[in-house]
N, C-alpha and C positions, 0 to 999 in steps of 0.2 A: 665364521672362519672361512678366507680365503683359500681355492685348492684345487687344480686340477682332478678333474673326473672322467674316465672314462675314456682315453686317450689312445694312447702309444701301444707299438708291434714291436714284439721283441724275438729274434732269432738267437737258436743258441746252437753250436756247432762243437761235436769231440775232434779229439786230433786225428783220431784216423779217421773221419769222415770228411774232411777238409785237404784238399789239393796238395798241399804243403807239410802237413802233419802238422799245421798251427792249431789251438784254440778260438775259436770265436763268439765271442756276445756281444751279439749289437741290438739297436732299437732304435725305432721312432721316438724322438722326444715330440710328441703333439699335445698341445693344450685346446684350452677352451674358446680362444681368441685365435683370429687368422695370423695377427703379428705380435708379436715377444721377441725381441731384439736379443739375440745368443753372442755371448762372448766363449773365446776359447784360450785358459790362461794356464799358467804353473805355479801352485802352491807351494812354497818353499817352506820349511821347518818354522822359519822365523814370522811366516806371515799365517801359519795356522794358532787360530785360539787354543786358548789352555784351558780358557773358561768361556761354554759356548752357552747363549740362550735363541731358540727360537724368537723368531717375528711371529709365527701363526698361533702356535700354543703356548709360548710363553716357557716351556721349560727349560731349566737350566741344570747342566749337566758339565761337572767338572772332567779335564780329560788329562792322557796321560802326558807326559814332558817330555817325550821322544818320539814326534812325527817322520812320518817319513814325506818326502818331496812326493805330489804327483799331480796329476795332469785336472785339468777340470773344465766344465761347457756348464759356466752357471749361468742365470740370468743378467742382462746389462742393466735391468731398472731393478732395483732389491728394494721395494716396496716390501713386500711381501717372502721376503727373503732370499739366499742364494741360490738354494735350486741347483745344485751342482752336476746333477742328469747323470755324468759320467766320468770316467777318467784310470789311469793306469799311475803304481807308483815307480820307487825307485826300486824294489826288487821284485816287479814286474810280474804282480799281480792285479787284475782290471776290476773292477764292477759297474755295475749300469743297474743306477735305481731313482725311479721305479717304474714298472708297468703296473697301473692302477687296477681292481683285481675287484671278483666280486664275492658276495657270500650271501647266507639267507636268515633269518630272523630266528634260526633255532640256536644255532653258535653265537648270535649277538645278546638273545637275552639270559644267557649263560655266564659268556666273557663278553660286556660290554669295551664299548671305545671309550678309549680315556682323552678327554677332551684336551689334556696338559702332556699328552705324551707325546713323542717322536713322530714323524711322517716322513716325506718325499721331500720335502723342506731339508731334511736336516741330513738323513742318513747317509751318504756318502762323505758328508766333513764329520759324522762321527767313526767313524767304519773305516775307510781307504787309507787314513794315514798309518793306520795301528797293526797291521794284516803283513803276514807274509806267507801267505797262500790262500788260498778259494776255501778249505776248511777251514780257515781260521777266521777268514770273512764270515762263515755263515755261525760261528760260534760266535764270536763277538756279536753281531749283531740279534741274535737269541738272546744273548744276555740282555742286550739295552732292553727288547722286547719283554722280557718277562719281567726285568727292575721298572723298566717306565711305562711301559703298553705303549698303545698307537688310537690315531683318532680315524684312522682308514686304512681299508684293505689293500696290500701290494704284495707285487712280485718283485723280488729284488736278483740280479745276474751275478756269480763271483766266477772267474777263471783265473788258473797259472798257466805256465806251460804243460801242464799235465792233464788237469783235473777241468771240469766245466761244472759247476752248483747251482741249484735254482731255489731258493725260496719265496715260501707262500705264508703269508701274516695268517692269522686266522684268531677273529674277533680282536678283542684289546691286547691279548697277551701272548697266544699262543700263537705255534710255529711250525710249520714243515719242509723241510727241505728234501731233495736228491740230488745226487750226481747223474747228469748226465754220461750214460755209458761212452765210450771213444767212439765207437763205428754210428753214431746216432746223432740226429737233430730236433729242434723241436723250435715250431712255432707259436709262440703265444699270444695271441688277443686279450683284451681286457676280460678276463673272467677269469675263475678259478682253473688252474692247468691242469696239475698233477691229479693223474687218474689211480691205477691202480698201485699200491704201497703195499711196501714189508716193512713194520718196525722193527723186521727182525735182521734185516740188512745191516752191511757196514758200509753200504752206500747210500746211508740215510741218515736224516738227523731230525731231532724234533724234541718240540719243548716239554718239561716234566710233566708227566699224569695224561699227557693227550692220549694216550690208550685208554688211558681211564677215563677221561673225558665222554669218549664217545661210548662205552660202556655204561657208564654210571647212567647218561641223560639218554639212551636207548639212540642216539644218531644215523646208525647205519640203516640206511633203509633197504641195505642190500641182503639176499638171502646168502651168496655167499661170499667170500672175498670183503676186503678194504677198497675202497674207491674216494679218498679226498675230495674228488671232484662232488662225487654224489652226497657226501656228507657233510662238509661244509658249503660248496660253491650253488650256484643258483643254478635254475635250467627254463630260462625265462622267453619271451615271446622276442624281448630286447637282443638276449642270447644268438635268436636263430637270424636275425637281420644286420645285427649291429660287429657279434666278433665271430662267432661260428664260420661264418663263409670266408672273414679273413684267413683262419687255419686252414682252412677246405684249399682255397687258392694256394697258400703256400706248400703244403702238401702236394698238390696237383703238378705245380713244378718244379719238386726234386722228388717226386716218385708218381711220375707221369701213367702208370699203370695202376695202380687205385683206381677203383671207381667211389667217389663218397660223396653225400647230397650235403649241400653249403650249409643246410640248417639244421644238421645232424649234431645233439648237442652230446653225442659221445667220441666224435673225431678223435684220433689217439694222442698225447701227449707225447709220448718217443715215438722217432716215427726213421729210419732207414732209407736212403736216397739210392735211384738206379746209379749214380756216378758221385765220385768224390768233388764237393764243395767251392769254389772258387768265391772270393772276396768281390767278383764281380755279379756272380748267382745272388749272394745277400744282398747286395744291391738295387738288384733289377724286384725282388719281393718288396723290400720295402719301401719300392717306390710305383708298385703294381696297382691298378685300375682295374684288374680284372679284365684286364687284355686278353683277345680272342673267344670270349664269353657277351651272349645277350647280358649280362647283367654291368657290363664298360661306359661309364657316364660320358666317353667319348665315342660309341661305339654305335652300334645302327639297329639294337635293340628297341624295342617301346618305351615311352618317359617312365612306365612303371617299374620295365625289368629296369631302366639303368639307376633310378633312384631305391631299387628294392633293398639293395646294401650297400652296410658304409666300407667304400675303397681302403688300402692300406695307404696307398701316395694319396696324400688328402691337401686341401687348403691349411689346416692346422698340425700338420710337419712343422715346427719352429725349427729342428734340425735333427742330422742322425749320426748316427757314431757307430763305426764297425771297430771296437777293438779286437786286435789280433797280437796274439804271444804265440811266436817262432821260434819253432827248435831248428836245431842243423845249424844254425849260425850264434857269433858272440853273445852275449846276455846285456853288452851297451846299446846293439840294435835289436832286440830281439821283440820289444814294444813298442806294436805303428795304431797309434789313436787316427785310424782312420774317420774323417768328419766334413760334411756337407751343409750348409744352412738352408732355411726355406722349404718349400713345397718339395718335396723328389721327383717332380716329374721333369723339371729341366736344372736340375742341379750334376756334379761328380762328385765322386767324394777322394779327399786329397789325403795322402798318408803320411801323416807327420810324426817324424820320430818321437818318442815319451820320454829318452833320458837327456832333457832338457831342462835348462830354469828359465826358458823363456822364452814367450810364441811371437808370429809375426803380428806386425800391428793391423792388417786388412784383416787378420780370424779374430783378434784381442782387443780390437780399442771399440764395438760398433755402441751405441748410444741408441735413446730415442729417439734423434734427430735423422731425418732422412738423409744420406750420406751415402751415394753410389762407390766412392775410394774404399768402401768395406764390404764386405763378404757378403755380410747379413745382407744389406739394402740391395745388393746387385743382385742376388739371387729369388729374392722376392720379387721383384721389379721383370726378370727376365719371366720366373714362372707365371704370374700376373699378365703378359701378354702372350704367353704358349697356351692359355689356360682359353684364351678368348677366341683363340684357332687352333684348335689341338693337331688337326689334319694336314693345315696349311703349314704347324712350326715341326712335325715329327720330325721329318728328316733331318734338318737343322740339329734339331736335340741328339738325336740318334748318333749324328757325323761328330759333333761336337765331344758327347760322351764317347767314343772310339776313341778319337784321336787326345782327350784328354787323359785316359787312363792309361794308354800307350807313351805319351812322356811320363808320366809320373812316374811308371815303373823304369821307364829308362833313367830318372833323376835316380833314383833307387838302385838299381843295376849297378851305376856309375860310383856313388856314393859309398854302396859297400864295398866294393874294389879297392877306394881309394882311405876309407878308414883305416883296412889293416895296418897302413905304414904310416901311423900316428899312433906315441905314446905317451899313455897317462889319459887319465880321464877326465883330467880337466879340457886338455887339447882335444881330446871326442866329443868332449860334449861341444863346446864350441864350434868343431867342425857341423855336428849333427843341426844344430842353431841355425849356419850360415843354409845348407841342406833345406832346413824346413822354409827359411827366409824365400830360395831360390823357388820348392814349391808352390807358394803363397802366390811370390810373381806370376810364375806360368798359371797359376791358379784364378787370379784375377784377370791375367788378359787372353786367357782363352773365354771364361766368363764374358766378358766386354765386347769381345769377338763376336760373340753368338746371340748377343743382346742387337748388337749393332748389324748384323748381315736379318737380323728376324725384322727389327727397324723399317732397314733399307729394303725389303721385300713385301714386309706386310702393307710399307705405303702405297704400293701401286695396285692394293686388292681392297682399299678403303669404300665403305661402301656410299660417302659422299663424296663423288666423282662424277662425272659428264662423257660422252664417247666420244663429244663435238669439242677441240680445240680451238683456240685461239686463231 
C-alpha cells in the first residue's frame, strides 16, 4: 500500500486570535518524494462521483446526490489517487486533510487498521462536499470512521467562520476531536496532538465507547486527568528530533516568552499568542528552518546541531494552503484558499477567491512534464537554486516575498471595492474568476522575476570562473 508518512505542519488559528477575526487551517502538504506535481482546481456538483472507490485500499463507498461545489490541491499524476490535500466549499466551510499522525501498539492491537478502509487518499472528496460547518465535518467523517475504519493514523483540519475543529484517528475506528477555543492556536507536527480532554465538554467530540475503551484495556497511564496524547500517541526518540521541535519553533514565534526544550514531548497543544495572527505569521512558520537557532541547516551552527531536526520549510513541501473564512465582509468573498507550490522557502502564497468554478491555468493544468509556464515547476526550479545559496539568494527572497504580498492584498483591496456594484452571482463569481486570473499573472511574473534577477546574480559568483580575462 502506497502512502505518505510522516510528513506535513499544520496550523490552526480561532477568530479572535487572528488579525481580522478570520478562521484559519493551513498546512504543509509534504510527502515522501522531493517532487509531486500539485494542481489546484474546482469541483463542480457534476464532476464529483456518486459512487467513489479508492486506488490505495480499494474501498467503495456509495455517496450522497447533493454535492456541493468546492475548491481542491489534488495530485497532477493519480497513480495512486486524488489526494485532495485541501479546499473550501460553496457554503464556506474549509478542511485540510491530513497531517499524518502517530499512535502506539496498545490502541492498534485493540482497534487494528483496516487495510480496505478510508485514508488521506480519499477523505476530503468523501467529507467537503456534504458539510455545511466544521461540526458537521467532524460528524460526517466519524461516521465513515467508525462504518469503514482507516489503514493509518491522521489529523484531519474542519473550519467555518466561527468554529475551528481538529481531529485525531485513533487505531482503525475510533475518534477524537476538539474545538479549538477562538483566543487560541495550535501547532501540529506529525504525532498525536491533543493533550489534555473532557468527554464531558460540548467542545468535544468523539467515537462511541472510547471512554470505555480506555477504561476497559486500563490505557491511561496517567495518575490523574485524560491526556490523548499520553494514551493513545507515541513518545518516541523519532518524537523528540523529528516533530517535537517543529511545535517547540512555532510556539516560540507566536509566544515569544515561553521558554520550552524542542524535545520536550509534552509541548501544549492550545497554546495563546503575545499578538493577534496575521496570514503572513502562518506563512513565515511553515516555511521556517529554524531561523536565528544553532539548529538552521542554513545557519552557522555545527553539521550536527543543523541536521539535529527535521525543518518545517523542507525540500518535501509539495505545497501549502492557508484557508481563511472572513467575517465583516459578504459570504461570496468571504473564502480565500490561500496557496503556494514547492519548497517554502522561496515561494508567496497567492489568495484566490473560493466562490469559483474555475481556477487559473498556471495553478490548474501542472503535469509531470517540466514546464516553467506553471506554478508548480517555477517554484521548485526557483527554491532548487535558493536552496544551493541560501545566504547569497536571502534578500532576493525576502524583497520578492514583501513586495509579492503587498500586490496581492492590493489586487484584494481593489477587487472588494469593485464587487459590491455587481449583481447576482453569477456576475461575481465570474468577476471573482477574472480577480483570481489577474492574481495567477502577477503571481507568475513576480515568480519569473526572482528566478531571473537570482539567475543573473548567482552567475557572476559561479565557482568555475578565472580572475584573469580575456
Amino acid at each position: 500500500m502506497q502512502r505518505r508518512t510522516g510528513s506535513c505542519t499544520t496550523i490552526l488559528v480561532g477568530k479572535d486570535a487572528s488579525i481580522n477575526g478570520s478562521t484559519i487551517i493551513a498546512r504543509n502538504d509534504d510527502g515522501h518524494e522531493a517532487l509531486d506535481p500539485q494542481r489546484f482546481v474546482v469541483v463542480t456538483p457534476d464532476k464529483q462521483p456518486r459512487r467513489y472507490q479508492s486506488i490505495i485500499s480499494k474501498v467503495t463507498i456509495d455517496l450522497p446526490d447533493n454535492p456541493l461545489r468546492y475548491t481542491s490541491t489534488p495530485n497532477a499524476i493519480l497513480t495512486d489517487g486524488i489526494w485532495p490535500a485541501a479546499g473550501i466549499n460553496s457554503e464556506n466551510v474549509a478542511m485540510s486533510a491530513t497531517e499524518t499522525i502517530t499512535t502506539n501498539p496498545r490502541i492498534q492491537s485493540i482497534d487494528p487498521y483496516v487495510e480496505n478502509g478510508i485514508g488521506e487518499e480519499d477523505i476530503v472528496t468523501l467529507v467537503l462536499p456534504y458539510i455545511r460547518s466544521a461540526r458537521e465535518g467532524v460528524m460526517r467523517l466519524g461516521e465513515l470512521l467508525e462504518e469503514y475504519g482507516t489503514y493509518e493514523p491522521n489529523g484531519i483540519a474542519f473550519s467555518d467562520q466561527q468554529e475551528v475543529w481538529w481531529l485525531e484517528t485513533i487505531g482503525g475506528h475510533h475518534w477524537a476531536a476538539i474545538r479549538i477555543p477562538d483566543d487560541a492556536y495550535v501547532v501540529a507536527p506529525n504525532r498525536m496532538n491533543i493533550d489534555e480532554y473532557d468527554f464531558n465538554s460540548e467542545d468535544t467530540l468523539y467515537s462511541s465507547h472510547l471512554p470505555d475503551v480506555i477504561e476497559e484495556y486500563q490505557l491511561n497511564p496517567d495518575f490523574v486527568g485524560v491526556n490523548l496524547r499520553h494514551i493513545f500517541g507515541s513518545a518516541s526518540i523519532k518524537d523528540t528530533v523529528y516533530n517535537n521541535p517543529r511545535a517547540w519553533y512555532g510556539q516560540k514565534y507566536f509566544t515569544p516568552a515561553i521558554e520550552q526544550d524542542p524535545m520536550d514531548h509534552d509541548l501544549p497543544f492550545i497554546c495563546r499568542a503575545n499578538r493577534k495572527i496575521t496570514v503572513e505569521d502562518v506563512k513565515f512558520v511553515l516555511s521556517s528552518h529554524f531561523e536565528n537557532t544553532v539548529y538552521d541547516p542554513y545557519g552557522s551552527g555545527t553539521e550536527a546541531e543543523k541536521t539535529l531536526f527535521r525543518p518545517i520549510g523542507i525540500n518535501r513541501n509539495h505545497s501549502v494552503h492557508i484557508l481563511e473564512l472572513r467575517n465583516h465582509v459578504p459570504d461570496q468573498i468571504a473564502g480565500i484558499h490561500w496557496l503556494a507550490y514547492g519548497a517554502n522557502t522561496f515561494n508567496a502564497v497567492v489568495p484566490f477567491y473560493a466562490n469559483v468554478n474555475d481556477t487559473p491555468p498556471s495553478f490548474r493544468d501542472a503535469d509531470g512534464t517540466f514546464d516553467m509556464t506553471k506554478m508548480y515547476w517555477l517554484s521548485c526550479t526557483t527554491a532548487l537554486l535558493g536552496d544551493n545559496d541560501y545566504d547569497m539568494y536571502a534578500d532576493f527572497r525576502n524583497t520578492f516575498e514583501l513586495q509579492a504580498m503587498s500586490a496581492y492584498h492590493a489586487i484584494q483591496l481593489k477587487a472588494e471595492t469593485e464587487i459590491s456594484e455587481l449583481e447576482g452571482s453569477e456576475e461575481q463569481q465570474a468577476y471573482l474568476e477574472k480577480v483570481n486570473e489577474e492574481l495567477a499573472e502577477a503571481a507568475m511574473e513576480r515568480a519569473t522575476k526572482l528566478l531571473g534577477d537570482m539567475v543573473i546574480f548567482g552567475s557572476n559568483h559561479m565557482k568555475l570562473r578565472y580572475n584573469l580575462n580575456d
